[in-house]
N, C-alpha and C positions, 0 to 999 in steps of 0.2 A: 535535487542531486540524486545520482541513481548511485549505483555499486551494484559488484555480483549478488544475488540473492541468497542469503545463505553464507557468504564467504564462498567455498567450496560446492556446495549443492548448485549454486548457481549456473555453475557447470558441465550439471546432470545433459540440460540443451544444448550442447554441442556435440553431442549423440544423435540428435534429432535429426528431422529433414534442416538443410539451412545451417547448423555446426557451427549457432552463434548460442553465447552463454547469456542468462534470463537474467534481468534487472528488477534490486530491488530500488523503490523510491523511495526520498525522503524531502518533504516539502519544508523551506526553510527560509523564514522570514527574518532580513539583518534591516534590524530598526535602529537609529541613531540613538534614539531615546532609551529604547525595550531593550537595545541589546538582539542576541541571536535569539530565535525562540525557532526548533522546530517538533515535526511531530511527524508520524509515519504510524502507517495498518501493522500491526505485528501479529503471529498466532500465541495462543497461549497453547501451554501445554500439560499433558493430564501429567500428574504425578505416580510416578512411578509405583507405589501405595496403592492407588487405583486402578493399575493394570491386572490382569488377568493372566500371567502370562503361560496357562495350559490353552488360551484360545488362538488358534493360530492368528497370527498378523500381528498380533500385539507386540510391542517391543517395550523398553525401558521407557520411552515416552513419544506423545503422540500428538501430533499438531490438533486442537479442537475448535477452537473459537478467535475470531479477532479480534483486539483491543487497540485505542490509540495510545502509542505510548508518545511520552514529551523530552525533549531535551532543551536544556536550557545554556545558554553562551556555551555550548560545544557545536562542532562542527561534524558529519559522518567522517569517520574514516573511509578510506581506500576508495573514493570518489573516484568512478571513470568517466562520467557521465554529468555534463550540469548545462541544464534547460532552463534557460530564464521563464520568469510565465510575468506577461503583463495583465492589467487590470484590463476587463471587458471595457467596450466603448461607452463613456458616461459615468465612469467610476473610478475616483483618485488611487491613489497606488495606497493610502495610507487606511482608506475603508476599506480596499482590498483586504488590506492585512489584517487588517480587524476582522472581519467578517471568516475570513480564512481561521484565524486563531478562533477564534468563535466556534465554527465550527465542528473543529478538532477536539475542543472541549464538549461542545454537546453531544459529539458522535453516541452513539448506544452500543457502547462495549461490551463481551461476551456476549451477543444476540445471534450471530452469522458463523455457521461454520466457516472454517479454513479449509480453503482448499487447494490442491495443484493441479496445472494445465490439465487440458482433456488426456493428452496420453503425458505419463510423465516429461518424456522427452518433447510434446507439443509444442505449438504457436501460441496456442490459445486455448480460453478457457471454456466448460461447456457451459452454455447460458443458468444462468441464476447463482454460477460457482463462483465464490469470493475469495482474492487475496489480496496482499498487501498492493500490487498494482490498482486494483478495481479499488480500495479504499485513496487512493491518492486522486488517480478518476474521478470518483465520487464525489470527490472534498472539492475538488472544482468545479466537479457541473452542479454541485449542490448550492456552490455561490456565483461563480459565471452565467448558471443560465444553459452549460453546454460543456464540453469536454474538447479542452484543445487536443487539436493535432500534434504528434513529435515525432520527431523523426529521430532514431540511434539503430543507423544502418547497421553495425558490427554487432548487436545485440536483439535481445527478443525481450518483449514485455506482456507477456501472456496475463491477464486482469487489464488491461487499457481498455478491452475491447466490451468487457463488462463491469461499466460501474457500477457502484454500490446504491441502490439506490437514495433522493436525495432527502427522504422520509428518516433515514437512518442516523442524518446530519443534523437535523433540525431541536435535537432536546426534547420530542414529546415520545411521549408513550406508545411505545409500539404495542397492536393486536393481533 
């Protein structure tokens, strides 16, 4: 399920070339059994306590690291956007979701700066930069195998284009 990024920020991109506003994802798996479970790349943010603020750029708070956050029998709000994702060929919908959930729990939280598109107002992101997009990316080609295609012509999804790699997914120790 997508939604603006941000609420409002997500907005920043229709300043850009293109004057469509940036989608944030949120993968979300409705199991008969389990119930809803979803999960989505979020940034954390430094605490206000820890800023500097005689150094220029700093502000009250400041996007630094990604983490996955969970939600549980809730739904996103202000849903514009919902892309079904089927299971790769050879794999039931019901491993899918396991493996998916799996996943989202072993990701390696606070590892990967946060970041935004190459220009703020961009398409996309400059390679090896991560956001909440490029985590959702990741969480599929980490168990797909590959990164599906989507198409959300009225919008931009800058991190599609850079998954997370799928090292990040897997539970072990990152060097």
């Amino acid at each position: 399920m997508g939604r603006i990024a941000g609420k409002s920020v997500g907005y920043v991109g229709k300043l850009g070339r293109g004057g469509k506003p940036d989608l944030h994802f949120t993968l979300v798996v409705d199991d008969v059994y389990s119930g809803i479970f979803g999960f989505d790349g979020q940034p954390t943010f430094t605490d206000a306590s820890q800023i500097n603020l005689a150094r220029p750029g700093d502000s009250i708070a400041r996007m630094t690291r990604i983490k996955t956050l969970f939600y549980r029998d809730i739904l996103p709000e202000d849903v514009v956007v919902q892309i079904p994702m089927e299971p790769p060929p050879g794999m039931s919908k019901q491993l899918f979701a396991q493996r998916l959930i799996q996943a989202a729990h072993n990701f390696a939280s606070f590892t990967l700066p946060y970041s935004a598109p190459k220009k703020l107002v961009g398409e996309v992101m400059v390679e090896g930069t991560y956001n909440s997009s490029s985590y959702i990316a990741g969480l599929l080609q980490s168990v797909m195998g590959y990164v599906p295609e989507i198409s959300t012509p009225q919008y931009q999804t800058p991190g599609w284009e850079t998954p997370i790699p799928a090292a990040y997914f897997k539970g072990e120790a990152l060097r």
